[in-house]
C-alpha positions, 0 to 999 in steps of 0.5 A, spaced: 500 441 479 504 448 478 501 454 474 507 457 472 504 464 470 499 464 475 500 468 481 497 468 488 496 474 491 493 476 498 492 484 501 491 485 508 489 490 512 485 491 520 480 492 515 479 486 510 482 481 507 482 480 499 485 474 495 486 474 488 489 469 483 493 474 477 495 472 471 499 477 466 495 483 466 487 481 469 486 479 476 480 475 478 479 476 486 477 469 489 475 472 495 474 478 498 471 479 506 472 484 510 474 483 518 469 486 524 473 489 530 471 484 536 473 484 543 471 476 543 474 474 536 481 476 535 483 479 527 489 473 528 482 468 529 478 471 524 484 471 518 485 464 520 478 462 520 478 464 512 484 460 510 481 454 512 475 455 509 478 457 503 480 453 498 485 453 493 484 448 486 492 449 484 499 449 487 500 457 484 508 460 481 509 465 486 505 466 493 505 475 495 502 478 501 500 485 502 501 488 509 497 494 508 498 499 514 499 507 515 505 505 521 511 506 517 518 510 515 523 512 509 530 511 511 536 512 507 539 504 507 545 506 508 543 507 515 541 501 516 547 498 515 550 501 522 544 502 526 539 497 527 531 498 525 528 498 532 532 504 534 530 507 527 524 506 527 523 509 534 527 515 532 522 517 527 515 514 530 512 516 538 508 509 538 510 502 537 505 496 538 508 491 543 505 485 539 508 488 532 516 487 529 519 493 526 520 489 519 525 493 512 524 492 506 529 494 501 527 498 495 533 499 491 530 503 485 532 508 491 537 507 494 532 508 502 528 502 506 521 501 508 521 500 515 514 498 518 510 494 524 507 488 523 503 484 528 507 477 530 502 473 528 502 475 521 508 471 519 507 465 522 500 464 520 501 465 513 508 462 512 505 456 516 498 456 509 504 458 504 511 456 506 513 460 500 510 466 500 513 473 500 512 478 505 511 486 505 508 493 506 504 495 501 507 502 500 514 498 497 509 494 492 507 501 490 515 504 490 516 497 485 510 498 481 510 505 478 514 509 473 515 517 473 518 518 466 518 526 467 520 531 470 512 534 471 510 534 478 507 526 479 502 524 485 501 517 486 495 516 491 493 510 494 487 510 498 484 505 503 478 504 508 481 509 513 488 512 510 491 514 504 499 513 502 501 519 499 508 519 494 509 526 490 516 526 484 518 532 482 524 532 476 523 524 477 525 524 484 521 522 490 520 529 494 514 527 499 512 520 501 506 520 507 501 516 510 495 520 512 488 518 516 482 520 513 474 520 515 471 523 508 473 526 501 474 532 504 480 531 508 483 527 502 482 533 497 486 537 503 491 532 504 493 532 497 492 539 495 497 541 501 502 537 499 502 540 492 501 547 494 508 545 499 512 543 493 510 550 489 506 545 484 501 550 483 498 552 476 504 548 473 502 540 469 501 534 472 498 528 473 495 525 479 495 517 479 489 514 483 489 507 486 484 503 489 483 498 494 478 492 494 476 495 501 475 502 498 469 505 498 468 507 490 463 512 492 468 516 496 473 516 490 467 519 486 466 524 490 474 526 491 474 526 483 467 531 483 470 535 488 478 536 485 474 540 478 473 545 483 482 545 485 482 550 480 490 552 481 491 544 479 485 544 473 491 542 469 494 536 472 490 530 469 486 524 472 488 517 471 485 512 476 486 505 476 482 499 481 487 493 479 494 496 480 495 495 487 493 488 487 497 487 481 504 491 483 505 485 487 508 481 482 514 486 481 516 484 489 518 477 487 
């Protein structure tokens, strides 16, 4: 039987992997495990290990996975049509996994494409669970997810276990786009705060839009929240912060 309105959704990172069942605008998690860094024990065999173990009641509409990753670059598309990705990729990065493919995801809205690495085995496992599932880097699913409906300087920060991705529009247009490694809320607070100085958004109205992972630490977000009412030069921008929309910005790529 096929659930027409149910979505199956899968967030995968070094770090964990998250599964959840979406459903117009709730999510219900259906498993969530975080993965041990093992010289014995490949993360290829531990992922694998948890979808055999998993299972799953129904045949759902629509099957997404998100490869969560802080290795990727924006280029315009129109580039990609005379110069292939590899060479792209290499021109904008100085290291590339030997046992990672450089992938493209188009994301039209923008008229640039996503190019990231994403260990070889990943596809084949999960195509070989789910043979119509879909595949692609986290950040397109947050391209395709949001809306800037002002010209007011606009900060999309998604943050994982150990990087944020970092989107700034100003005037409706994506301006900085980066990901960042982090090890505590400091450094999120400087990351962020930095790019908004850069962009001349000081003193002016805005608003920073928080998302979280299921692998996030929730008290780090709280004491990043704690901290920024002391940003006294962004006091005016507002705060939103929302748990689910990562997972949920999946259904926008199918």
């Amino acid at each position: 039987m096929i659930h027409s309105n149910i979505h199956l959704a899968f967030e995968l990172s070094e770090n964990a992997l998250h599964i959840a069942e979406i459903q117009g605008k709730e999510v219900l998690t259906i498993h969530f495990e975080e993965i041990q860094k093992s010289t014995s024990t490949s993360l290829e065999t531990q992922v694998e290990k948890i979808l055999d173990q998993i299972t799953l009641q129904q045949t759902y509409a629509d099957y997404t996975l998100s490869w969560v990753n802080p290795n990727y670059t924006l280029v315009p598309t129109s580039l990609t049509k005379n110069t292939s990705i590899e060479l792209l990729y290499r021109q904008c990065t100085s290291e590339i996994n030997p046992l990672c493919s450089i992938e493209q995801n188009t994301i039209n809205e923008y008229a640039f494409s996503i190019l990231y690495t994403i260990p070889d085995w990943v596809t084949p496992l999960f195509v070989r669970h789910f043979p119509r599932i879909t595949i692609q880097h986290s950040y397109s699913h947050l391209l395709r997810g949001i809306t800037v409906n002002t010209n007011e300087p606009t900060l999309f920060l998604s943050i994982y276990k150990t990087h944020i991705d970092l989107a700034l529009f100003k005037n409706k247009h994506l301006v900085v786009s980066n990901a960042y490694d982090y090890i505590n809320e400091n450094d999120i607070i400087y990351f962020t705060s930095l790019v908004l100085q850069h962009n001349n958004c000081n003193f002016q109205t805005g608003s920073i839009h928080i998302f979280e992972s299921k692998e996030t630490n929730e008290s780090l977000i709280n004491s990043f929240l704690e901290k920024w009412k002391f940003m006294k030069d962004f006091g005016s921008f507002i705060i939103n912060k929302d748990k689910q929309s990562l997972t949920k910005f999946q259904i926008a790529c199918v």
